[in-house]
Backbone as JSON Lines, residues from 0, in Angstrom:
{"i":0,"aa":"X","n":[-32.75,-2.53,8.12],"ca":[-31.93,-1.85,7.13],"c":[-31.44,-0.54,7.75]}
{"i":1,"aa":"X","n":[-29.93,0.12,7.55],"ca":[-30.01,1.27,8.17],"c":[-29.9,2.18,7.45]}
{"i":2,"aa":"X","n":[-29.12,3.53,7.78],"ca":[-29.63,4.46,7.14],"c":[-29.06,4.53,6.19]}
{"i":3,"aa":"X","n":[-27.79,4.24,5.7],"ca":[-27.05,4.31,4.76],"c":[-27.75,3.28,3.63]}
{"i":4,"aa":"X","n":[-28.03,2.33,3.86],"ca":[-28.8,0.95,2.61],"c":[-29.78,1.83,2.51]}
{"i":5,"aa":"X","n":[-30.19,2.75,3.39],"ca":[-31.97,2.71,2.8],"c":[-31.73,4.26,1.49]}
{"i":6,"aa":"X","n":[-30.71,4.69,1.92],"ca":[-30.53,5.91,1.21],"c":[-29.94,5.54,-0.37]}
{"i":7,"aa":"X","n":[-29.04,4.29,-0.26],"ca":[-28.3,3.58,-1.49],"c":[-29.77,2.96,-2.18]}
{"i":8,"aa":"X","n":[-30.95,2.43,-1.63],"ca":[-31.72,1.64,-2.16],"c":[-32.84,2.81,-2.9]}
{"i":9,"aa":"X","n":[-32.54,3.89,-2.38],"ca":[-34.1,4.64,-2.97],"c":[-32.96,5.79,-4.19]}
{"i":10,"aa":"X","n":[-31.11,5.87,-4.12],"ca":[-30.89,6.19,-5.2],"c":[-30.72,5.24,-5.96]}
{"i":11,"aa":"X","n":[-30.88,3.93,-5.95],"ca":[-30.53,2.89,-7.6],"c":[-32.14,3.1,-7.96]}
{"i":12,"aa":"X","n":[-33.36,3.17,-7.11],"ca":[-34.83,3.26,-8.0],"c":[-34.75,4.46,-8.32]}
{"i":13,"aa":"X","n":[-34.19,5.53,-7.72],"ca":[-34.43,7.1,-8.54],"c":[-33.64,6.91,-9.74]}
{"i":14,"aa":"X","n":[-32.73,6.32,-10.02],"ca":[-31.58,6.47,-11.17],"c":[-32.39,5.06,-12.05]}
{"i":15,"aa":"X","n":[-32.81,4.24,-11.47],"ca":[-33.63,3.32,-12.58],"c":[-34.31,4.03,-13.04]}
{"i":16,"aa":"X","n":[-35.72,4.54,-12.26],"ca":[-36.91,5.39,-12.77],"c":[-35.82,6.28,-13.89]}
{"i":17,"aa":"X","n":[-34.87,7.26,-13.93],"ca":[-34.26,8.19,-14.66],"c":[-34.06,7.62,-16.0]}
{"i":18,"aa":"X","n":[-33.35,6.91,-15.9],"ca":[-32.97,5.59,-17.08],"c":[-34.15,5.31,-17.78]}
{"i":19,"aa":"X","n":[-35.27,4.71,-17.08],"ca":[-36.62,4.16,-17.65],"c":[-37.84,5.38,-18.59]}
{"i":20,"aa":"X","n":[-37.24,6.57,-17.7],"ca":[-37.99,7.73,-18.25],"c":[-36.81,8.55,-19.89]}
{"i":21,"aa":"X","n":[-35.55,7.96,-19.34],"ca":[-34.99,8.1,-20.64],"c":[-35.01,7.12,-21.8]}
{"i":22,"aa":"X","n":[-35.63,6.36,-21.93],"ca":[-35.72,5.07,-22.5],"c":[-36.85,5.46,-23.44]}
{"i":23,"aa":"X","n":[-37.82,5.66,-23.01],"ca":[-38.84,6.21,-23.17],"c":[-39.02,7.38,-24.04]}
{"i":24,"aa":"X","n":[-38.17,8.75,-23.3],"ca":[-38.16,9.68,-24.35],"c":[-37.2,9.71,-25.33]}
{"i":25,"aa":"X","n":[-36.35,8.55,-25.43],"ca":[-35.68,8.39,-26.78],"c":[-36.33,7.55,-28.03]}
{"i":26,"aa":"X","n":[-37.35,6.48,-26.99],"ca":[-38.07,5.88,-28.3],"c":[-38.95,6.8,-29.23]}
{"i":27,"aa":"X","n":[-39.58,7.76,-27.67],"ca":[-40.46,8.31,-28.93],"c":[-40.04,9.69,-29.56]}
{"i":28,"aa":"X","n":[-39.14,10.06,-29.72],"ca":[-38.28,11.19,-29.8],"c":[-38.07,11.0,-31.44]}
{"i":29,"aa":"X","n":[-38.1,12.14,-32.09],"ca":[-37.88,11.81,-33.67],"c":[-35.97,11.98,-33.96]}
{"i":30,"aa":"X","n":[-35.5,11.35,-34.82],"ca":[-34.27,11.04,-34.92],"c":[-33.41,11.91,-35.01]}
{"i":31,"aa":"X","n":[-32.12,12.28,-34.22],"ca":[-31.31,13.14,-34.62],"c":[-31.88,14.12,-33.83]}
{"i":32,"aa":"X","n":[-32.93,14.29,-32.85],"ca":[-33.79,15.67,-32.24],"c":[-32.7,15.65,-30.78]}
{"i":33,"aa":"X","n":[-32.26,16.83,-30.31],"ca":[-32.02,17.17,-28.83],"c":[-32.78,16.08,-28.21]}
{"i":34,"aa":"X","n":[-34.27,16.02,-27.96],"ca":[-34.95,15.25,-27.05],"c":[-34.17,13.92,-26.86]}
{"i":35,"aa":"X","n":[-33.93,13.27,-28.14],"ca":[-33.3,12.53,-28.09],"c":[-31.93,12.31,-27.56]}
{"i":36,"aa":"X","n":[-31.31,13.29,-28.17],"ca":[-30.05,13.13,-27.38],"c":[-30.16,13.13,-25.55]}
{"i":37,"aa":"X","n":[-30.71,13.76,-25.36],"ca":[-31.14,13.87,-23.65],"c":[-31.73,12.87,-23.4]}
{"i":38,"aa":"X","n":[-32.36,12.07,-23.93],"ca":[-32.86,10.31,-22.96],"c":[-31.71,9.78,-23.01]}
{"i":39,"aa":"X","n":[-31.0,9.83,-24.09],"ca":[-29.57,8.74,-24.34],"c":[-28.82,9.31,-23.37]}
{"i":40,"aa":"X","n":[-28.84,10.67,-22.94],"ca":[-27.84,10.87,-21.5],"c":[-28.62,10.98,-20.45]}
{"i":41,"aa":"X","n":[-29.79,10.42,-20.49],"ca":[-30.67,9.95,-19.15],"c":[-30.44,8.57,-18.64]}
{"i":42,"aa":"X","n":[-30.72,7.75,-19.88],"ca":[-30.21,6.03,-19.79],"c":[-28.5,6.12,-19.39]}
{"i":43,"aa":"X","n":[-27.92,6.83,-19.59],"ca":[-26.4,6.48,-19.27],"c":[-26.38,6.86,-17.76]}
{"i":44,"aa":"X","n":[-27.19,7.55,-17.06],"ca":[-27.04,7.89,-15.38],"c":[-26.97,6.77,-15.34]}
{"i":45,"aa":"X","n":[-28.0,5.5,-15.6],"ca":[-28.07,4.17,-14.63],"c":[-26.57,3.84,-14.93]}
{"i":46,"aa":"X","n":[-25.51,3.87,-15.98],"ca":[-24.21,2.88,-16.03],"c":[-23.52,3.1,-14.87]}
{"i":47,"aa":"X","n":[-23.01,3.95,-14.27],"ca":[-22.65,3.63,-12.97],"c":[-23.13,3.15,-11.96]}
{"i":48,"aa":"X","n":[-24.0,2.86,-11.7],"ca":[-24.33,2.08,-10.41],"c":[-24.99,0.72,-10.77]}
{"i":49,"aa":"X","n":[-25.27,0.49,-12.14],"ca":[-25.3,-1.28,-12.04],"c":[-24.28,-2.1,-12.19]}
{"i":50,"aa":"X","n":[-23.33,-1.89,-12.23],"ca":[-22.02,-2.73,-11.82],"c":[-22.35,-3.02,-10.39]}
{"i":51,"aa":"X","n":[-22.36,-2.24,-9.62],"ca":[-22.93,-2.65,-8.36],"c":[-24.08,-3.51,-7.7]}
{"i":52,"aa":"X","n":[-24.83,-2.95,-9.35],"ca":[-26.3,-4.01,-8.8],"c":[-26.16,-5.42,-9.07]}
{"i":53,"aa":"X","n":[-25.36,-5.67,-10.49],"ca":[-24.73,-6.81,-10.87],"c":[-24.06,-7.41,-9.18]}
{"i":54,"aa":"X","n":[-22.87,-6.84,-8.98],"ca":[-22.47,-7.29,-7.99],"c":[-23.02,-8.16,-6.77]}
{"i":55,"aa":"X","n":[-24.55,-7.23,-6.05],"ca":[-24.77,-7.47,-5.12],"c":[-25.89,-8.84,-6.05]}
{"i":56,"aa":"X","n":[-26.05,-9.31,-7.13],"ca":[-27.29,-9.96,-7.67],"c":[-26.17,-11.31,-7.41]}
{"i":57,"aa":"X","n":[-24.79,-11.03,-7.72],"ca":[-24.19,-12.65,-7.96],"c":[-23.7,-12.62,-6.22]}
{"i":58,"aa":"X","n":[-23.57,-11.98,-5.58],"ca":[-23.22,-12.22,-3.81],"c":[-24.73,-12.89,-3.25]}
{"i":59,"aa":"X","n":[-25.52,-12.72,-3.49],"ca":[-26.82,-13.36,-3.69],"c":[-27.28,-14.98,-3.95]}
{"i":60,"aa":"X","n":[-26.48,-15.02,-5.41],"ca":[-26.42,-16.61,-5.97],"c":[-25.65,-17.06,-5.4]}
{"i":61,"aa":"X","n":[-24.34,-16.59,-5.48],"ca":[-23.34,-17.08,-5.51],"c":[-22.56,-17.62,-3.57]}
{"i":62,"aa":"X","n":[-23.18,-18.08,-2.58],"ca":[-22.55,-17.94,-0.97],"c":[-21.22,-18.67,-1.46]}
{"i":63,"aa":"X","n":[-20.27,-18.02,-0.86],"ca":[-19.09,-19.02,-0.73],"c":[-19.5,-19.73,0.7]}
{"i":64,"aa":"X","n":[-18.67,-21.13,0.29],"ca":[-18.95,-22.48,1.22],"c":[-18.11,-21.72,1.97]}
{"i":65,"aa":"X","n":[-18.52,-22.83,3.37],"ca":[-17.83,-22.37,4.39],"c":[-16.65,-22.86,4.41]}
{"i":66,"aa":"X","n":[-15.73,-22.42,5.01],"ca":[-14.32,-23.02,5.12],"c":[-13.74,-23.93,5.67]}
{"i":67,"aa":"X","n":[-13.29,-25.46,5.09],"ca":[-13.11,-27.05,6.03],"c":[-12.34,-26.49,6.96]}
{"i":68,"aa":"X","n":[-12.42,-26.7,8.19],"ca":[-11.58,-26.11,9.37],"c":[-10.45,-27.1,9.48]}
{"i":69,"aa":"X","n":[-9.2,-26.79,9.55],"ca":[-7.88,-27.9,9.75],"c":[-7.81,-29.35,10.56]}
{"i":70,"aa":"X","n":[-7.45,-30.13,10.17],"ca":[-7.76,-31.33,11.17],"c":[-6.76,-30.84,12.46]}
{"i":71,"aa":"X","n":[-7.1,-31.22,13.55],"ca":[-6.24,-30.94,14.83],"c":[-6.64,-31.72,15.61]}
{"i":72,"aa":"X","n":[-5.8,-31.65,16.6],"ca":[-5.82,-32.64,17.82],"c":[-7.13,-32.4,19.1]}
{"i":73,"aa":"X","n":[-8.22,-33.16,19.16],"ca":[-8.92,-32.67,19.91],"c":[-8.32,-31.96,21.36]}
{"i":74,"aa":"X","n":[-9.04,-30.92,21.66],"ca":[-8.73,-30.2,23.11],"c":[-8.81,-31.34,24.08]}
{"i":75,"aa":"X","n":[-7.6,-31.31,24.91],"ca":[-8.2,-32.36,26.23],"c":[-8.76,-33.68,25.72]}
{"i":76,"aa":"X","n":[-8.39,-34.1,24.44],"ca":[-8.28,-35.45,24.01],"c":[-7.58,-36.67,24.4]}
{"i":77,"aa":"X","n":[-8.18,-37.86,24.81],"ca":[-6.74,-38.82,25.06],"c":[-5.8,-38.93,24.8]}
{"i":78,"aa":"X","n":[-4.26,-38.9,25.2],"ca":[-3.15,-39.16,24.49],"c":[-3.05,-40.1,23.65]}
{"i":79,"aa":"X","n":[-2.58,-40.93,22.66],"ca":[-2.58,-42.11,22.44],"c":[-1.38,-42.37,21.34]}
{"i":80,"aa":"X","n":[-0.33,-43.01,22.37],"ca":[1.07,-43.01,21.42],"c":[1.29,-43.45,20.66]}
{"i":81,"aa":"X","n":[1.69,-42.9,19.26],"ca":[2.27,-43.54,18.11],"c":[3.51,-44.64,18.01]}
{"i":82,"aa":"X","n":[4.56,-43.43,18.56],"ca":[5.95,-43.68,18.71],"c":[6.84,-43.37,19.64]}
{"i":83,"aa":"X","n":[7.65,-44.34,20.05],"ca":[8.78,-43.92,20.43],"c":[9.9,-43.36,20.14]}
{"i":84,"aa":"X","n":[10.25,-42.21,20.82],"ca":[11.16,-41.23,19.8],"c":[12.76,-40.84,20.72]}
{"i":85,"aa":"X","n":[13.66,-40.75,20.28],"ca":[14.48,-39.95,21.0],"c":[14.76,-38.62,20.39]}
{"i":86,"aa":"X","n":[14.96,-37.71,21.11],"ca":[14.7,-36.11,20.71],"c":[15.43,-35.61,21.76]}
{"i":87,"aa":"X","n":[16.25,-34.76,20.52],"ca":[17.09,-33.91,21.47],"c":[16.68,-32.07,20.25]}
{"i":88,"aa":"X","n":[16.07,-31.02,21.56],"ca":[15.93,-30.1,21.04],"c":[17.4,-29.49,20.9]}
{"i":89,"aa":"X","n":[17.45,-28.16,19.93],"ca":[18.91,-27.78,19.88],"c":[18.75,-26.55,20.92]}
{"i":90,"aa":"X","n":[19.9,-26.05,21.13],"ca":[20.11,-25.58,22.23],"c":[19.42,-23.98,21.66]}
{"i":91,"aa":"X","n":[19.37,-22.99,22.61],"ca":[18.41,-21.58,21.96],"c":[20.19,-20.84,22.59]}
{"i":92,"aa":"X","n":[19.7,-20.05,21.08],"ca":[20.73,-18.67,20.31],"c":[20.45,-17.87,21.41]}
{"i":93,"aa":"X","n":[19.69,-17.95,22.21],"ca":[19.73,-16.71,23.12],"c":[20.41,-17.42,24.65]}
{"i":94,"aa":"X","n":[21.23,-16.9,25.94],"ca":[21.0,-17.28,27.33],"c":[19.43,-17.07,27.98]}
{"i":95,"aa":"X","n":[18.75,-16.25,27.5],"ca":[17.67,-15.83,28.22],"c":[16.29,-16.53,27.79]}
{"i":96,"aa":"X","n":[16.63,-17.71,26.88],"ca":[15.87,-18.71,26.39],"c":[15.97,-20.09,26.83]}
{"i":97,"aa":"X","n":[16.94,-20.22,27.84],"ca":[17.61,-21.53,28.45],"c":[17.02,-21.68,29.17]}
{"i":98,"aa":"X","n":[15.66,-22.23,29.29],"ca":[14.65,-22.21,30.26],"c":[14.25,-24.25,29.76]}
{"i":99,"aa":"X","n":[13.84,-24.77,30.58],"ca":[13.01,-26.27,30.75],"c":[12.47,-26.21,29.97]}
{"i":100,"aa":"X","n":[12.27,-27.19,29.2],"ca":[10.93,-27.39,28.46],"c":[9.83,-27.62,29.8]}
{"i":101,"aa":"X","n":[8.38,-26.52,29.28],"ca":[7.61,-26.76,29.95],"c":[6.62,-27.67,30.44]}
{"i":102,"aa":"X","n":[6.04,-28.16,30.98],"ca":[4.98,-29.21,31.2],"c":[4.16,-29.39,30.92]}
{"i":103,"aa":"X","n":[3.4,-29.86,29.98],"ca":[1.92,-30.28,28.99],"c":[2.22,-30.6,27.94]}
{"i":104,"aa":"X","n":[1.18,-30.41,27.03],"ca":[1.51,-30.76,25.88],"c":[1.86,-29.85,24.69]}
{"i":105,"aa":"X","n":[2.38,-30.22,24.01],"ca":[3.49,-29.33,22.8],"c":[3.13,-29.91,21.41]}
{"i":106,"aa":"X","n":[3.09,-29.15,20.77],"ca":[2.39,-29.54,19.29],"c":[3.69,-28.64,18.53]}
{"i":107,"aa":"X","n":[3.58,-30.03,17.34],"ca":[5.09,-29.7,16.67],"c":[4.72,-30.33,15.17]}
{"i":108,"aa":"X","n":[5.21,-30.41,13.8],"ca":[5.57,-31.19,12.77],"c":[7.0,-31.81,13.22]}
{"i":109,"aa":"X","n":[6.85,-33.31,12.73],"ca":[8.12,-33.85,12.35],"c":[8.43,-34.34,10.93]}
{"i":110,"aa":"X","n":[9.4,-33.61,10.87],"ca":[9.6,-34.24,9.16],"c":[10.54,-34.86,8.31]}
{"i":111,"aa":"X","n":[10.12,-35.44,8.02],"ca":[10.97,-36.41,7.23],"c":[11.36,-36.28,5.75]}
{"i":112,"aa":"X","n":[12.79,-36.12,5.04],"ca":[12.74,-35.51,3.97],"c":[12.2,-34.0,3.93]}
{"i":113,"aa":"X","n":[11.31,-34.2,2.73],"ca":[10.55,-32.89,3.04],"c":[9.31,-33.11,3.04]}
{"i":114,"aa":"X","n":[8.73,-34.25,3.75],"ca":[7.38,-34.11,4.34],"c":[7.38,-33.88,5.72]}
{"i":115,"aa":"X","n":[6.34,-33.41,6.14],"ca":[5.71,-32.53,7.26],"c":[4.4,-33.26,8.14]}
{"i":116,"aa":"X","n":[4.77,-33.86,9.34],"ca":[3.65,-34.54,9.81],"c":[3.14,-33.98,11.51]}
{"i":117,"aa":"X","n":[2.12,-33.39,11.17],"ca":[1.41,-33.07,12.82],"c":[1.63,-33.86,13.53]}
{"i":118,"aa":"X","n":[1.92,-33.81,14.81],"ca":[2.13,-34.52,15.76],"c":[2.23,-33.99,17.31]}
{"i":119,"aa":"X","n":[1.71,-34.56,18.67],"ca":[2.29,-33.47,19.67],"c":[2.49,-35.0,20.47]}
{"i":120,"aa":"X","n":[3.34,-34.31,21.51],"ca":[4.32,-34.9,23.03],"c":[3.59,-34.25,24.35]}
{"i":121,"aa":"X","n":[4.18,-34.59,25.47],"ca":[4.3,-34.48,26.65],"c":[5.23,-34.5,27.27]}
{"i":122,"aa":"X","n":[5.08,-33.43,28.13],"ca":[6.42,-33.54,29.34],"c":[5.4,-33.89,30.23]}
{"i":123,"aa":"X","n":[5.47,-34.69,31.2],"ca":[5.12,-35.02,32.69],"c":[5.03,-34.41,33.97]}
{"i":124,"aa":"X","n":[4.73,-33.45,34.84],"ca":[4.27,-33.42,35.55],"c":[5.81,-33.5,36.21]}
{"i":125,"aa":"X","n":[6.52,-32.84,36.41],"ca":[8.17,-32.82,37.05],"c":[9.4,-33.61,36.63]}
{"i":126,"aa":"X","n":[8.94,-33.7,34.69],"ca":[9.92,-33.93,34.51],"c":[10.45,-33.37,33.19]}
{"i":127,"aa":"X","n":[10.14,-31.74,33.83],"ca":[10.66,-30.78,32.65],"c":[12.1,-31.05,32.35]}
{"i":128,"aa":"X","n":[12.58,-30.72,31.15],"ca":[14.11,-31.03,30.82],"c":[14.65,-30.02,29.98]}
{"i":129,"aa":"X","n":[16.44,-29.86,29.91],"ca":[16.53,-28.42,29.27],"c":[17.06,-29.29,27.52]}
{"i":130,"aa":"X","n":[17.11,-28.2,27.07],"ca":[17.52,-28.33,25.36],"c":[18.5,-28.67,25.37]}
{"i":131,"aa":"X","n":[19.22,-29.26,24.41],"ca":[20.45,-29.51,24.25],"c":[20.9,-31.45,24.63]}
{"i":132,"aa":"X","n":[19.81,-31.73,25.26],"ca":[20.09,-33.22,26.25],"c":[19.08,-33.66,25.23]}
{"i":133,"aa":"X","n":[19.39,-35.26,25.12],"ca":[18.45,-36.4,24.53],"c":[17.45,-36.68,25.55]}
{"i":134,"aa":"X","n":[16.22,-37.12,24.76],"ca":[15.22,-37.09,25.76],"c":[14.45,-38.22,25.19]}
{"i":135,"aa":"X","n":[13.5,-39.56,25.78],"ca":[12.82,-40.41,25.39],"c":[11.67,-39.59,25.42]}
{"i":136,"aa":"X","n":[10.49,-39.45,24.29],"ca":[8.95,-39.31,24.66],"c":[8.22,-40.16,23.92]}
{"i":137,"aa":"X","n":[7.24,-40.12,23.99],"ca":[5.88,-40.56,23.22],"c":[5.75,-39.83,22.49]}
{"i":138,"aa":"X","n":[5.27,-39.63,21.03],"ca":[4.79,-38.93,20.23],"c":[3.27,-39.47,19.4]}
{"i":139,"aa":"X","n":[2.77,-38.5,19.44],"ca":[1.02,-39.03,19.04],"c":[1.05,-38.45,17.67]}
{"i":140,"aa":"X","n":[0.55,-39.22,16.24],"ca":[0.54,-38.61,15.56],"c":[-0.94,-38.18,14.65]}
{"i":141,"aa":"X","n":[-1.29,-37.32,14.08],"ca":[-2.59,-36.49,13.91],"c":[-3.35,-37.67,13.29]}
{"i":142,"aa":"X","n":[-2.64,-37.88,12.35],"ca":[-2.93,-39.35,10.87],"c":[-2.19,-40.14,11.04]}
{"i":143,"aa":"X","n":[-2.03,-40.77,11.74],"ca":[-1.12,-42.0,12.09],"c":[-0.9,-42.85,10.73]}
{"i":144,"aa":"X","n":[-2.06,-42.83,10.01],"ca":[-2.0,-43.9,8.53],"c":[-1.2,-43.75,7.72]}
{"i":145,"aa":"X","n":[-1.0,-41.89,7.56],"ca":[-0.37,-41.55,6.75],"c":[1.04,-41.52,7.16]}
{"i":146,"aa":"X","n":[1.47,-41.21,8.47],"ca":[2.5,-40.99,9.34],"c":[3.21,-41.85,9.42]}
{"i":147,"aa":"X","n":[2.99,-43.07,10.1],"ca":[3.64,-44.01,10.88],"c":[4.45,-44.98,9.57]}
{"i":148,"aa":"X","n":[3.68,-45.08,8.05],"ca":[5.23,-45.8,6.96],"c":[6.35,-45.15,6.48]}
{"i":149,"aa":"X","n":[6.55,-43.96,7.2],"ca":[7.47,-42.7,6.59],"c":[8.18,-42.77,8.12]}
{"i":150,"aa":"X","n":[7.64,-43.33,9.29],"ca":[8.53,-43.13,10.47],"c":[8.93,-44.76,11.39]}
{"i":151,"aa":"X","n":[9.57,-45.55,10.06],"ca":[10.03,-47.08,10.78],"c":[11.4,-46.67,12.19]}
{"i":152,"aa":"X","n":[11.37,-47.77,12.51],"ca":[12.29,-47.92,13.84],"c":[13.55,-47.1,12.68]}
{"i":153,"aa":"X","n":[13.98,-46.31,13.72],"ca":[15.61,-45.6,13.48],"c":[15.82,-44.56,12.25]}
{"i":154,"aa":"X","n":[14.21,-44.33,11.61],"ca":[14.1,-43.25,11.23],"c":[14.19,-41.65,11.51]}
{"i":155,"aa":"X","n":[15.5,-41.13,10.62],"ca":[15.9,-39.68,11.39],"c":[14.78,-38.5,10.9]}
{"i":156,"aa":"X","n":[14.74,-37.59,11.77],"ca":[13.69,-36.68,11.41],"c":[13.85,-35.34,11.98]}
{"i":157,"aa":"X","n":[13.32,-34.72,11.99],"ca":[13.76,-33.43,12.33],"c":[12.59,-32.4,12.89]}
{"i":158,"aa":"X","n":[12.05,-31.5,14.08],"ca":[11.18,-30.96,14.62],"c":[11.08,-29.66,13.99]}
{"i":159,"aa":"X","n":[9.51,-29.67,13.62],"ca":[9.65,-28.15,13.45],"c":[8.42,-27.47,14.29]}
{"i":160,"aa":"X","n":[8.53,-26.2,14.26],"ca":[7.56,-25.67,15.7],"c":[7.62,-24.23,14.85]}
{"i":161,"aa":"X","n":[6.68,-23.64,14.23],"ca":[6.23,-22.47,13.82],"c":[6.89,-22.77,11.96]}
{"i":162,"aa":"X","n":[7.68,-21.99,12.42],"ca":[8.76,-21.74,11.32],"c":[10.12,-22.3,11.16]}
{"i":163,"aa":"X","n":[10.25,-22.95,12.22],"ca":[12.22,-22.97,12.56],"c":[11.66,-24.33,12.94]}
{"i":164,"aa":"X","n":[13.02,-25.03,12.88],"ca":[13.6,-26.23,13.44],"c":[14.02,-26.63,14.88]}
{"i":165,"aa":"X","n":[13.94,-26.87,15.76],"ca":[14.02,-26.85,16.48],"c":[14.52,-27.76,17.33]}
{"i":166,"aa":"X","n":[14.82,-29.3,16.67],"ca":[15.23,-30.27,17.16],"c":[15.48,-31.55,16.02]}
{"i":167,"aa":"X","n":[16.0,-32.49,16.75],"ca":[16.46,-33.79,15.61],"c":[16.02,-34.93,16.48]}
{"i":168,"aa":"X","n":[15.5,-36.07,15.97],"ca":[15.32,-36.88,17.1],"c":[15.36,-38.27,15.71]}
{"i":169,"aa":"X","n":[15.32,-39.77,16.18],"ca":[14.95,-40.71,15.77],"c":[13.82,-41.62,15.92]}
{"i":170,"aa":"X","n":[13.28,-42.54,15.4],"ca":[12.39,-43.73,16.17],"c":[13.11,-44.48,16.6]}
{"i":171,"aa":"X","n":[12.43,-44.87,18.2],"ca":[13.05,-45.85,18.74],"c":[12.69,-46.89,18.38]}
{"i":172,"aa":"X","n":[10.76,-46.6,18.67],"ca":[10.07,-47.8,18.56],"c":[8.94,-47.3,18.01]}
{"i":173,"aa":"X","n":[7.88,-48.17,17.07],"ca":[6.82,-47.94,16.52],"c":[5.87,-48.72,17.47]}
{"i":174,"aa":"X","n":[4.88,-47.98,18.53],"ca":[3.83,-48.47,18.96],"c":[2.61,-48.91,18.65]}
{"i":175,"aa":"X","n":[2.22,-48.09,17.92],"ca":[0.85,-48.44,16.96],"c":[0.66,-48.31,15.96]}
{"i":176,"aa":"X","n":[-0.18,-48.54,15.47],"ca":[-0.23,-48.06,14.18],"c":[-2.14,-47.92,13.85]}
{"i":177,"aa":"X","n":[-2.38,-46.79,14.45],"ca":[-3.39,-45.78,14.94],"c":[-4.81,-46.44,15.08]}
């Protein structure tokens, strides 16, 4: 315990004891007497600080569960393709963004309508490509169960990557179905 708890813990028993000793001299206090009035503003020291005691009594009962962590794609997990896709990213608002798509793997939603489905790709190992050009990949999807009846052959869809859109692509081909 450090120094601050131990100093909070010995004023809620000094202000109980205060309370308890006013409790006391109001019972036996004859009616309408000063004495009395002074336990009744002895017992009122404790009202401020048991809101607090309340507090820390239901943080006690009460643990919040821990939090389900998001489904995601295992780290360094097998690839294992859903679909065949053609995808063409759109070109970037900036010149100084006209760079290859890089090499590994890329985690994106594709969505359809307005549903939203996890999913990531690969570029290969030298065969980065720039935006703006159609491109064949594989696409793996998180839930394939849920995924793959919302994405039949020649279904249009659209990439999203943070916040923004970022590309349009179709199914070519449906490979598995997970």
């Amino acid at each position: 315990m450090s120094g601050i708890q131990a100093k909070r813990k010995f004023i809620v028993i000094v202000l109980l004891c205060v309370a308890v000793g006013g409790a006391l001299l109001r019972q036996f206090a004859p009616t309408g007497s000063t004495t009395r009035d002074v336990g009744t503003l002895l017992m009122l020291l404790w009202l401020p600080i048991i809101g607090n005691v309340i507090a820390w009594l239901v943080s006690k009962v009460r643990r919040a569960a821990p939090a389900a962590s998001a489904a995601d794609f295992e780290d360094g997990g097998a690839f294992h393709p859903h679909a065949l896709v053609e995808l063409t990213l759109r070109a970037p608002q900036l010149p100084s963004e006209d760079r290859p798509i890089a090499e590994g793997e890329h985690r994106c939603a594709l969505v359809v309508d307005n549903e939203g489905f996890s999913a990531r790709w690969f570029v290969s190992r030298g065969e980065a490509f720039r935006r703006g050009t159609a491109q064949t990949i594989r696409v793996e999807f998180l839930k394939p169960e849920v995924a793959l009846p919302r994405f039949p052959r020649d279904a249009a869809f659209r990439m999203l990557v943070g916040e923004s859109f970022v590309g349009d692509g179709r199914v070519l081909e449906v490979l598995g179905r997970g």
